[in-house]
C-alpha positions as a Markdown table, in Angstrom:
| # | Residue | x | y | z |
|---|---|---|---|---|
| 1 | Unk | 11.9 | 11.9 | -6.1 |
| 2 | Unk | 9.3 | 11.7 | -3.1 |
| 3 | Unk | 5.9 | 12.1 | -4.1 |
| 4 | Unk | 5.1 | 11.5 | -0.5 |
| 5 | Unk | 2.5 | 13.1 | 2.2 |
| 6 | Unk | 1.4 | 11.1 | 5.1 |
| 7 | Unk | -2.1 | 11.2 | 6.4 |
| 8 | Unk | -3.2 | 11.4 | 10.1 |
| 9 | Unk | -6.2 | 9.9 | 11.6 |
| 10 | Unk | -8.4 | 11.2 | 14.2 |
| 11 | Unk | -10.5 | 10.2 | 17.1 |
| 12 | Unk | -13.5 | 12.7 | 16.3 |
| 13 | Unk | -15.0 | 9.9 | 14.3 |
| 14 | Unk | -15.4 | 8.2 | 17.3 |
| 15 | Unk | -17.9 | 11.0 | 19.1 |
| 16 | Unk | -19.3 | 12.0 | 15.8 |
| 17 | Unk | -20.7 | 8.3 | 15.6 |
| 18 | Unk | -22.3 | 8.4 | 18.3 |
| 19 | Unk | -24.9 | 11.1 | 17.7 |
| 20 | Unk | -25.4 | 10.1 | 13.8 |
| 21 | Unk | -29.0 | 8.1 | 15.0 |
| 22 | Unk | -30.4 | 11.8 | 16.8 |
| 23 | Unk | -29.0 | 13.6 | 13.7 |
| 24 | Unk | -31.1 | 15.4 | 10.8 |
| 25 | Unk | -30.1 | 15.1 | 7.5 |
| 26 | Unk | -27.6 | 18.1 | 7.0 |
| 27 | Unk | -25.8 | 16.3 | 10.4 |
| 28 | Unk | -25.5 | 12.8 | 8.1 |
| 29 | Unk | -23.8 | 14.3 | 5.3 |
| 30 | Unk | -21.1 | 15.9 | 7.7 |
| 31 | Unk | -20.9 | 12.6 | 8.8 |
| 32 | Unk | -20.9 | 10.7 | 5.7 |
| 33 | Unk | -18.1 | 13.6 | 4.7 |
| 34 | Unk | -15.8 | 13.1 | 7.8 |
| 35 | Unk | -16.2 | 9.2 | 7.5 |
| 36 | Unk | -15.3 | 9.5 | 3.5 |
| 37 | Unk | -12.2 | 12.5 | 4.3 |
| 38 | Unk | -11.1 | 9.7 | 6.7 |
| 39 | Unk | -11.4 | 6.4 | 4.6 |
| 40 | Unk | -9.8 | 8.2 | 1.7 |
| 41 | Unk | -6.5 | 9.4 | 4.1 |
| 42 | Unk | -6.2 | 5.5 | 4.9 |
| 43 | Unk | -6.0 | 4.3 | 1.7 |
| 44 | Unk | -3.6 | 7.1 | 0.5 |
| 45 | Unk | -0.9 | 5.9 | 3.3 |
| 46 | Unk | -0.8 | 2.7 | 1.3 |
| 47 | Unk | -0.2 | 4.7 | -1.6 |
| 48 | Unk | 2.6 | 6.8 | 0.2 |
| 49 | Unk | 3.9 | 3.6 | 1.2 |
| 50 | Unk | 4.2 | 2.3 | -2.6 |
| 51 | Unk | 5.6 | 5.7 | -3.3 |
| 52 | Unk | 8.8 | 5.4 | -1.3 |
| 53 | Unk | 9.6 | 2.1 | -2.3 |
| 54 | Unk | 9.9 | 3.2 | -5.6 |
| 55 | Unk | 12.0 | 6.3 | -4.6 |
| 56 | Unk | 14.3 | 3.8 | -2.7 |
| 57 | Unk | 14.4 | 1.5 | -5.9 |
| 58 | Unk | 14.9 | 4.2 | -8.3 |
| 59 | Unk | 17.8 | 5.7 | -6.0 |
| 60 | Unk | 19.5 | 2.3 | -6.7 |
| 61 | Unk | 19.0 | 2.6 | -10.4 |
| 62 | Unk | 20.2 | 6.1 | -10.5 |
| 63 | Unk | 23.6 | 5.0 | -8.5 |
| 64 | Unk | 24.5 | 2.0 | -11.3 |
| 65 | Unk | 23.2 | 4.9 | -13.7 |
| 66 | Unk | 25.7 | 7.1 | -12.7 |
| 67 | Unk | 28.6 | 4.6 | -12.9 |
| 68 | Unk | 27.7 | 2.8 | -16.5 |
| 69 | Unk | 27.8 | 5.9 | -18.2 |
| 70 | Unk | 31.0 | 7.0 | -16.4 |
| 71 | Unk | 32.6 | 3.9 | -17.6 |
| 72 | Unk | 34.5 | 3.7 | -20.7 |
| 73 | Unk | 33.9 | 1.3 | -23.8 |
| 74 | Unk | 36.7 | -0.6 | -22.6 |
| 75 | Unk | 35.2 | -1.9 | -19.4 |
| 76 | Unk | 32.2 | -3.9 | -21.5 |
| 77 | Unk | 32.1 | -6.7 | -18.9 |
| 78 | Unk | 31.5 | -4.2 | -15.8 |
| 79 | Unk | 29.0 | -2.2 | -18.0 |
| 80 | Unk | 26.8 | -4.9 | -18.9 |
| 81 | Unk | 26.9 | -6.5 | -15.5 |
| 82 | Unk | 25.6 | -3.2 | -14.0 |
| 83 | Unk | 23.6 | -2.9 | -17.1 |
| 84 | Unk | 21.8 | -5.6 | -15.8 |
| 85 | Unk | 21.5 | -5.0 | -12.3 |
| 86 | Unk | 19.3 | -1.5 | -13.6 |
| 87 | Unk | 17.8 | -3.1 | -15.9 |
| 88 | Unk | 16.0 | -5.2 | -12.5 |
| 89 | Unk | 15.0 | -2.0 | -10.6 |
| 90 | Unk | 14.0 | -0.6 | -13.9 |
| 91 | Unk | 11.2 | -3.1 | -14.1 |
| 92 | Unk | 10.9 | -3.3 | -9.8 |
| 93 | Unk | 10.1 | 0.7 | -10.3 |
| 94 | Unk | 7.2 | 0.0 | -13.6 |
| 95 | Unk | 5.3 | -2.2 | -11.3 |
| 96 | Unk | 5.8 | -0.4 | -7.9 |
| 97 | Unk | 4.3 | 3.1 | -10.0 |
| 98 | Unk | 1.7 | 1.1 | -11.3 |
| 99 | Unk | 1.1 | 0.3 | -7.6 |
| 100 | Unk | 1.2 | 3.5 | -6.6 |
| 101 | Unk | -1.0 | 5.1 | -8.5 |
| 102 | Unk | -3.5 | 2.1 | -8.8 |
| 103 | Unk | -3.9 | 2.8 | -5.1 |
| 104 | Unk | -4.1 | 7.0 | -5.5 |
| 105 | Unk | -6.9 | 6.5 | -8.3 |
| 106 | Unk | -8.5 | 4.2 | -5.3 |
| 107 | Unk | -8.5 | 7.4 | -3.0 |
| 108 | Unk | -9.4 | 9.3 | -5.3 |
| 109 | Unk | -12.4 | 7.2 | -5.7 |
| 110 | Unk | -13.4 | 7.0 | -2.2 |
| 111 | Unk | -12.8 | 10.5 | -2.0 |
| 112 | Unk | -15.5 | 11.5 | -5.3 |
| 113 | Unk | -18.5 | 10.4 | -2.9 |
| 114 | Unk | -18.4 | 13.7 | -1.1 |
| 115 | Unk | -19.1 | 15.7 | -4.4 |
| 116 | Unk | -22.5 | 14.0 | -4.4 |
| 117 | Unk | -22.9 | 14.5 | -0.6 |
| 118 | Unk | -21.4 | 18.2 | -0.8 |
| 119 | Unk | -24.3 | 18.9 | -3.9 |
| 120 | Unk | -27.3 | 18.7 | -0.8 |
| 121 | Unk | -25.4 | 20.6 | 1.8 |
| 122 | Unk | -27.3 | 23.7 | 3.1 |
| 123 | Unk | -24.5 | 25.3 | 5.3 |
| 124 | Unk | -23.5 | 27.6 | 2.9 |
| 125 | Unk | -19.7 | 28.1 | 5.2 |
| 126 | Unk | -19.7 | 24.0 | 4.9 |
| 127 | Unk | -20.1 | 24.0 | 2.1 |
| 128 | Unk | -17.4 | 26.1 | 1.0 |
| 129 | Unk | -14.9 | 24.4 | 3.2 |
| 130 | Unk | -15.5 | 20.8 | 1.6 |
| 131 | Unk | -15.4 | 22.5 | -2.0 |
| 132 | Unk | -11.8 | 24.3 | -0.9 |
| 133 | Unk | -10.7 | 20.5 | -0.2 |
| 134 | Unk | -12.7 | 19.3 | -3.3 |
| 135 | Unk | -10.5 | 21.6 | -5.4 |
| 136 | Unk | -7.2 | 21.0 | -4.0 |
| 137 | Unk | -7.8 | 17.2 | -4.5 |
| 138 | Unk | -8.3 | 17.6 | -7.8 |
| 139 | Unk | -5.4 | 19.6 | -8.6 |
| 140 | Unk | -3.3 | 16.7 | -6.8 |
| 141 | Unk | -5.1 | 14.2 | -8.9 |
| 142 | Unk | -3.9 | 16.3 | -11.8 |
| 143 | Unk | 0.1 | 16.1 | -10.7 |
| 144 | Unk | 0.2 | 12.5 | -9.5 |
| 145 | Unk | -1.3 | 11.8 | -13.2 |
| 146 | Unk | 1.5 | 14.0 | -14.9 |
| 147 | Unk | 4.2 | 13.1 | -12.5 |
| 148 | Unk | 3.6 | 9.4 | -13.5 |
| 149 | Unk | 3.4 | 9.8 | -16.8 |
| 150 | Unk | 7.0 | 11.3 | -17.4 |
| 151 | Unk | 8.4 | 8.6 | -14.6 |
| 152 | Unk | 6.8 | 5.7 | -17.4 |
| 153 | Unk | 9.3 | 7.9 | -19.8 |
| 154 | Unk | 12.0 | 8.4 | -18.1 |
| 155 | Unk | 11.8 | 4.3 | -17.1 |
| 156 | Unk | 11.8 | 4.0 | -20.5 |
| 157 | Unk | 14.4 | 6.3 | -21.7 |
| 158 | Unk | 16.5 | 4.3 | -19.4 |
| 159 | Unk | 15.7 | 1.3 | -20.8 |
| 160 | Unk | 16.7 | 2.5 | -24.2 |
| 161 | Unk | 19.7 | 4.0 | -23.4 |
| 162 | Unk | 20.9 | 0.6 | -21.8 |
| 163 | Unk | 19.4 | -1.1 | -25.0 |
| 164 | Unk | 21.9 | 0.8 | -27.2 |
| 165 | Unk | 24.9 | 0.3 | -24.7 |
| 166 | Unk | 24.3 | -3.3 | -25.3 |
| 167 | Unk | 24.7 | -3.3 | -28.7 |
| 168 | Unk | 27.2 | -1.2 | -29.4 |
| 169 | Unk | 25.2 | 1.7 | -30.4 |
| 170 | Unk | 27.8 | 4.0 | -29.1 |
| 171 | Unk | 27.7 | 7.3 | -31.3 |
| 172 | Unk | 28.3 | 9.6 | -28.8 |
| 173 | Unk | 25.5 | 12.4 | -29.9 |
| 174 | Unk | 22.6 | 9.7 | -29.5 |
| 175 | Unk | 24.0 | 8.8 | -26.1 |
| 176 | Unk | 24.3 | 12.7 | -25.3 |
| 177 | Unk | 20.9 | 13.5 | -26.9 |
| 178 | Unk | 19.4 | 10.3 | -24.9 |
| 179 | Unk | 21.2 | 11.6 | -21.7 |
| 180 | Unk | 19.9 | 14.6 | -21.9 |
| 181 | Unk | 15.9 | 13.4 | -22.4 |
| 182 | Unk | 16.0 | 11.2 | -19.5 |
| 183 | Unk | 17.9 | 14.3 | -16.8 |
| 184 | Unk | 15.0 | 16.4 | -18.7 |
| 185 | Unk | 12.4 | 13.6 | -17.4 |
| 186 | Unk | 13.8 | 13.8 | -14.1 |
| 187 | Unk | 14.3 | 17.6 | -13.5 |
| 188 | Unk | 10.3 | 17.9 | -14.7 |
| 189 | Unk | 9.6 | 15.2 | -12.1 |
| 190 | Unk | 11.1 | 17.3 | -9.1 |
| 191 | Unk | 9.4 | 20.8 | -10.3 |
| 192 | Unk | 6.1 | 18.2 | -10.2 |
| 193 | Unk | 6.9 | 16.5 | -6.6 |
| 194 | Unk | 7.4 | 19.6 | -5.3 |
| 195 | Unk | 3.9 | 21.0 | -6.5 |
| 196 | Unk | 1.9 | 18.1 | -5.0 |
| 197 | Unk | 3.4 | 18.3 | -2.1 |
| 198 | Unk | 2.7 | 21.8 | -1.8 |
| 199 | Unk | -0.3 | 20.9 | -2.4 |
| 200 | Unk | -1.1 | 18.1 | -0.3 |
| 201 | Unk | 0.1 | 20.2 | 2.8 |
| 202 | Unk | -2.7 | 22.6 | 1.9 |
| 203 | Unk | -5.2 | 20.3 | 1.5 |
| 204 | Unk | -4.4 | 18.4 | 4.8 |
| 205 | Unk | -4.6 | 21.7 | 6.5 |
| 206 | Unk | -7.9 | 22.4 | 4.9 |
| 207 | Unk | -9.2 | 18.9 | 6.4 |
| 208 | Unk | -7.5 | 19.5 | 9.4 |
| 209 | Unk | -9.5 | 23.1 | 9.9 |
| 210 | Unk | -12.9 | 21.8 | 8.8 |
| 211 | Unk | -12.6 | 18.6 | 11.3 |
| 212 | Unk | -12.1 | 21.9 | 14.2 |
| 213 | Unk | -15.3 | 23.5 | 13.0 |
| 214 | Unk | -17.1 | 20.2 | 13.5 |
């Protein structure tokens, strides 16, 4: 699962600072948006970064997944060994998500100043260009949130399923039923990663136009 778009910065900051003292007011709040657009794609890197770690974990987890449950009740040593093992990147994944999205809701943050700013704007064709990248942002806010929420489930769906390996809580329909939850977790997941990154490509094309206007 990679929830992951990477965020470029630019050099028109630069010139843009340099007339911000000459500038009237409608001037400052293009700057105060392109400074804001800007701060909030460095932060989100960080968050990309905390992102793939937890892919890579999880891809660990999802291998010693894939072998306990094709092991049979025979081979309880090897099963709780790798039991184990996952049971690690299980909770490595719970605190790199909590990561993750501590550092989206940060962007997200950073990012909310240009609503206020965006309010004052007379440029009625600025205007709708920072409300176009307003809207998009919000609609990623809305996946990342969801996207989380069933990754906390299927962490713990995992968790129970090893749980009732464990201690011999074998009946094969609770292990089917169980099985079946957690692929359900995972197959929601992908439909949602694959929406945000829609998404994001969108909105970093949206930035990437209203920088060229600028």
């Amino acid at each position: 699962m990679t929830l992951v778009k990477r965020f470029v910065m630019t050099g028109t900051l630069i010139v843009l600072m340099l007339f911000v003292a000459g500038c009237n007011n409608e001037e400052k709040r293009t700057v105060t948006i392109y400074q804001t657009l800007e701060k909030t794609a460095s932060i989100e890197n960080g968050f990309a970064e905390k992102q793939q770690t937890s892919v890579d974990v999880g891809q660990e987890e999802q291998a010693m997944y894939n072998k306990i449950i094709s092991l049979k009740i025979e081979q309880k040593d090897v099963m709780n060994q790798l039991i184990n093992e996952a049971k690690k990147l299980n909770k490595k994944q719970k605190k790199l998500i909590q990561e993750a999205k501590k550092r989206f809701n940060k962007a997200y943050q950073t990012f909310t100043q240009i609503k206020q700013v965006v309010k004052k704007m007379d440029d009625p064709s600025e205007k709708k260009k920072i409300i176009a990248i307003i809207n998009l942002m919000e609609k990623r806010k809305e996946l990342v949130a969801s996207y989380y929420e069933q990754y906390a489930k299927a962490l713990r769906s995992n968790d129970q399923l090893y749980e009732k390996i464990q201690n011999n809580e074998l009946d094969a329909s609770i292990v089917d039923k169980r099985i079946n939850s957690i692929n359900q977790h995972y197959k929601t997941m992908k439909k949602q990663e694959k929406e945000f990154n829609r998404k994001t490509k969108k909105y970093n094309q949206e930035r990437q136009h209203y920088y060229q206007t600028l």
